[in-house]
N, C-alpha and C positions, 0 to 999 in steps of 0.2 A: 451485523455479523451473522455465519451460519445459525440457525437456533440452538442447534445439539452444544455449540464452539460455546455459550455463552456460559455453559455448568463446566466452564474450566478450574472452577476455584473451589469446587463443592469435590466429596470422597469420592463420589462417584467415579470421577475424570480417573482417577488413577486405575481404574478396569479395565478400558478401555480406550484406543487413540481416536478421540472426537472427533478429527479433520476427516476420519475414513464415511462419518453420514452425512458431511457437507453436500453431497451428491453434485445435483446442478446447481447450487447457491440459487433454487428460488423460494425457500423456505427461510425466512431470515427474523432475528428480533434488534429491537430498536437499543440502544443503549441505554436511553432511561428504564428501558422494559430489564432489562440484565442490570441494572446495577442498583441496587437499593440501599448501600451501605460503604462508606468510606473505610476499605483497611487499613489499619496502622500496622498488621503483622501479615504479610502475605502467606505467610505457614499455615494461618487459620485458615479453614473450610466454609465454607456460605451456606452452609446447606440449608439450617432452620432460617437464613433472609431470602429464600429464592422465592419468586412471584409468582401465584399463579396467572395460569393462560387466558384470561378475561376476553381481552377485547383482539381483534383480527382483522386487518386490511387485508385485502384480496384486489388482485388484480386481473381483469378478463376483455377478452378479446372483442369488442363493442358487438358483434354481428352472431358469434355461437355461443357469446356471455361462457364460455370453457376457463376459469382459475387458470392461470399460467404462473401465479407468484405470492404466496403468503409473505405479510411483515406483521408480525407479532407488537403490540404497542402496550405501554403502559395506561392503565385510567386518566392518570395527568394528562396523556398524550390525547388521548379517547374524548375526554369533555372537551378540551380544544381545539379538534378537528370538526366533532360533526356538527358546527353549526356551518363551516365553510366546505364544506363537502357537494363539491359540484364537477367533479369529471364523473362521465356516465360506465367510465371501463375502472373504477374504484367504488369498493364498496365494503363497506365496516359490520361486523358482525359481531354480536354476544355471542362467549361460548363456554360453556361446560363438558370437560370430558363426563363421559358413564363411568360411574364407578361405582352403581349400583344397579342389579340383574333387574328391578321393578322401574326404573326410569326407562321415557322414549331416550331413544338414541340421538344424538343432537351431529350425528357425522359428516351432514349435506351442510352443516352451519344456517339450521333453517330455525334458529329459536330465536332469533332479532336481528335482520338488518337495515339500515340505512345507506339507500342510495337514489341517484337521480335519474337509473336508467329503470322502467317500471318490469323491466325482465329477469327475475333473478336469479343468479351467477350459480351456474353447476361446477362443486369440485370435485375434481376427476379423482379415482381411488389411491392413485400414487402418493396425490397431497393431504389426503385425507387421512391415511396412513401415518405419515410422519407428524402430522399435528396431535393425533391421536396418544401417538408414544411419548411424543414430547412431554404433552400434557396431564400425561399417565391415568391414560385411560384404559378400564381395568376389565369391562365385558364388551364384545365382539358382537357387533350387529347378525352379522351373515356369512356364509362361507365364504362366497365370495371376498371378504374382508380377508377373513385368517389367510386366506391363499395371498392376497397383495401383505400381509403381516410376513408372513413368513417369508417371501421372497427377498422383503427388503430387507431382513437381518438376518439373510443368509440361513436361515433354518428347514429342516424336512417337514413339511407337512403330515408326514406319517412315521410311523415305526420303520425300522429298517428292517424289510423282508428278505429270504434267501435270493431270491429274483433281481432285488436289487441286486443285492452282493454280486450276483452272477452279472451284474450290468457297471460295475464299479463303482456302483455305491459303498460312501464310508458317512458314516451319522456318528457324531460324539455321542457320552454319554447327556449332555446337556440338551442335545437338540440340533449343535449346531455342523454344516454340511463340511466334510472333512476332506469330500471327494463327492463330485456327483457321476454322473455316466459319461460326461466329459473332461471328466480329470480335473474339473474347477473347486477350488477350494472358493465353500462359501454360496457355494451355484453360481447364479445370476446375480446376485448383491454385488458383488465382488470387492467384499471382505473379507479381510486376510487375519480378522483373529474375532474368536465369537464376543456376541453383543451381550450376551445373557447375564453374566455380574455387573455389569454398568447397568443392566435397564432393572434386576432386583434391586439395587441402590437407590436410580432414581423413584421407582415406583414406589417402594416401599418406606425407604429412610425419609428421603426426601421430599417427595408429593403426599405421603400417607404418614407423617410423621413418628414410622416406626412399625407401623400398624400392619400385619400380617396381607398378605392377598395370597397366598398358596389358594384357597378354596375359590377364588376368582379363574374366569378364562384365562386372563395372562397371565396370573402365577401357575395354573397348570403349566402351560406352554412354556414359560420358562423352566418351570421344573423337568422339561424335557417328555412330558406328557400328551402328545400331541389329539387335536379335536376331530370326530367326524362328525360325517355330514348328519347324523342323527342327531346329534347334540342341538344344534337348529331346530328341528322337528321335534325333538320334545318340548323344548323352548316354545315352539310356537304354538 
């Protein structure tokens, strides 16, 4: 199923219509990877049984090795694939979101894989992106990053200047795009209601059991705070 579709039964869901980050359905988790607990009361919420984002199959194109398709799997799943693991356009990877400003960034999925092709697989920003949020990752490699972040959930990259205004620019107070210079609610995302209470849910309640990230890059940015290019530069 999409990955976003899988936190249908956790608080989060109700902030947000899930089907709208399905995108291209090539970002996908497994069912054992979504389902860890048998309900008897479907009213109850999942939230303290959701799993984290371990293990990742990837799928790329034999000859530009370019990701075209994530499927998220369970550990169960994960010890019993890679000893049969022998197509050279698949390949299985450890992964940790950053969720801490002194950790390398693990975003290229370069901290363990296994596969049979000895070329390994670039994932392009787009997929990178969504595995990131998914997985509620909480600091931002690069600009470059936050610019593919915000595109995909429909948010300004910047403050709303008078320049904009005169351009038909509208910025909610949260961040998210109300009207861009095209009259697009959402921008280029093209979502029709902000993302920002669903991803403070999952990030927070949910992946961080509670646990505050306002002082993190993505809780700025969902607090409607947006990053510049200095904030990299002093980082680095």
């Amino acid at each position: 199923m999409p990955a976003f579709e899988s936190l249908r039964s956790t608080c989060a869901s109700a902030e947000f219509p899930l089907s709208q980050l399905s995108g291209q359905r090539n970002f996908m988790v497994t069912a054992d990877f979504a389902t860890t607990i048998q309900q008897s009361n479907r009213s109850h919420t999942t939230d303290i049984f959701q799993r984290h984002v371990q293990w990742v199959l990837t799928r790329s194109d034999r000859h530009s090795r370019e990701v075209d398709f994530i499927l998220i799997i369970s550990p169960f799943e994960a010890n019993a694939l890679w000893p049969n693991l022998t197509c050279s356009k698949i390949a299985l990877h450890l992964y940790k979101p950053r969720c801490n400003a002194g950790c390398a960034p693990l975003d290229r999925l370069n901290l363990f894989t296994l596969s049979t092709n000895t070329i390994p697989p670039t994932l392009p920003r787009s997929l990178s992106v969504q595995l990131g949020l998914f997985a509620g990752k909480l600091y931002i490699s690069t600009y470059a990053d936050y610019i593919g972040i915000c595109e995909f959930l429909g948010l300004s990259a910047k403050l709303e200047a008078s320049e904009m205004e005169l351009q038909g620019w509208k910025i909610g107070s949260d961040g998210f795009i109300l009207s861009d210079d095209l009259g697009r609610l959402g921008g280029s995302s093209g979502l029709e209601k902000s993302p920002v209470n669903f991803l403070k849910v999952l990030m927070s309640k949910i992946r961080r059991n509670g646990d505050g990230i306002s002082k993190t890059d993505m809780g700025g940015l969902l607090d409607g705070k947006p990053l510049h290019k200095s904030h990299w530069k002093e980082q680095g």
